[in-house]
N, C-alpha and C positions, 0 to 999 in steps of 0.2 A: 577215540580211544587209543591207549597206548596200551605198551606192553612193559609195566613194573617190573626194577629188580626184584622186588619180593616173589610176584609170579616168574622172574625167572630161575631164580632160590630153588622155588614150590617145585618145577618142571624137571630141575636137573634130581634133586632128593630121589623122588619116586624114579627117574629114570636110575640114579642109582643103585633104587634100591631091589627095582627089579633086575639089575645087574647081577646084583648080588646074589639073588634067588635061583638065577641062572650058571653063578658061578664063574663070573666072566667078570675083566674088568675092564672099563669104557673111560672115555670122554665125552662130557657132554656142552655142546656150543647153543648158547638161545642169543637170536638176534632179532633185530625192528623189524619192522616192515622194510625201511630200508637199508636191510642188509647190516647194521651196523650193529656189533658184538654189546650186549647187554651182558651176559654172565658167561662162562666157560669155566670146569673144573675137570679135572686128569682124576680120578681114581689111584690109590697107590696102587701099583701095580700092571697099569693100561701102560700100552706102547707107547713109547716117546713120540712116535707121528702121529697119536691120534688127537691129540687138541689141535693140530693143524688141520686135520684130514674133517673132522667133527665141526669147525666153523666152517668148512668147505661148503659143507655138506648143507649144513643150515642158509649161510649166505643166499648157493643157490636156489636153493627151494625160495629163500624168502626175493628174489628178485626176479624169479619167475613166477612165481604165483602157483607153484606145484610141489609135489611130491618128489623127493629123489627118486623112484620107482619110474617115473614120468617124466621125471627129467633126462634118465637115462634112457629112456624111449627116443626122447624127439634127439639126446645128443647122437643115439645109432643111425637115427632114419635121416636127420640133418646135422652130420657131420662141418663139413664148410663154415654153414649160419654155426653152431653152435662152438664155434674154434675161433671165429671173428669174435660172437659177442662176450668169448669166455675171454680174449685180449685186453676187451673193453673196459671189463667191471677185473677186479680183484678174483682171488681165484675159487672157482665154481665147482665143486665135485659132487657127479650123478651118479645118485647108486641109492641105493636102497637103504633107509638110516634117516631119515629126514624127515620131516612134516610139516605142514604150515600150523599158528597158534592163530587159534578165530575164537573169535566173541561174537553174539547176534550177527552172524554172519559175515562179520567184517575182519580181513587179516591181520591180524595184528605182527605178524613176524612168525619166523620158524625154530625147530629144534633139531639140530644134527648128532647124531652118538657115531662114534667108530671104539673098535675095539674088541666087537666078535664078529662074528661069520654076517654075512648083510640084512637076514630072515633077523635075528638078534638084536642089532642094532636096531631094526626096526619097531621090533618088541618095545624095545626102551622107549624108544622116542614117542610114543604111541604112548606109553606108561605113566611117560612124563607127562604129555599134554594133558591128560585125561586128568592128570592131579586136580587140573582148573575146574573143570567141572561139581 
């Protein structure tokens, strides 16, 4: 299974649009399973950092196989490992904003938003994926 530009279209809209509902405006990054950018769009009005910050966000979720919530867990508690393998790959931002995108149990890629407070961003991304269902 992949993960289609159409679903990544689908993901970013409703992450949008519950931006909107919030009041807020975001960036939203969907990538593969590996890590590689499928769709990204800035909101008028989102920070100029956050389509950087919003594929960060997604990349890592989607090449660790986690949550930015959980990613920012293991980069506190393994700092070192998580500083080496953030060298490795392209660049990895933990924090709360991120999701993985699964079908029948299988990852297909993640979605990262930046652009409100981290509780927010999460909201969206969370919004967005849910569109798939």
């Amino acid at each position: 299974m992949t993960l289609s530009l159409a679903d990544a279209e689908k993901i970013i809209a409703a992450a949008h649009a519950h931006a909107s509902k919030l009041g807020i405006r975001v960036s939203v990054a969907v990538v593969d399973v590996g890590g590689n950018l499928v769709a990204l769009q800035r909101m008028d009005g989102a920070i100029p950092i956050s389509p950087q910050i919003a594929e960060g966000k997604a990349v890592g979720a989607a090449m660790f196989m986690r949550d930015g919530g959980s990613l920012l867990t293991m980069a506190n508690e393994r700092p070192a490992f998580f500083n080496a393998v953030s060298g490795m790959a392209r660049t990895l931002v933990p924090g709360p904003g991120s999701v993985l995108v699964t079908r029948d149990d299988a990852v297909l890629g993640a979605v990262g938003v930046s652009g409100g407070k981290p509780e927010q961003d999460l909201e969206c991304a969370e919004a967005g994926v849910s569109s798939l269902k």
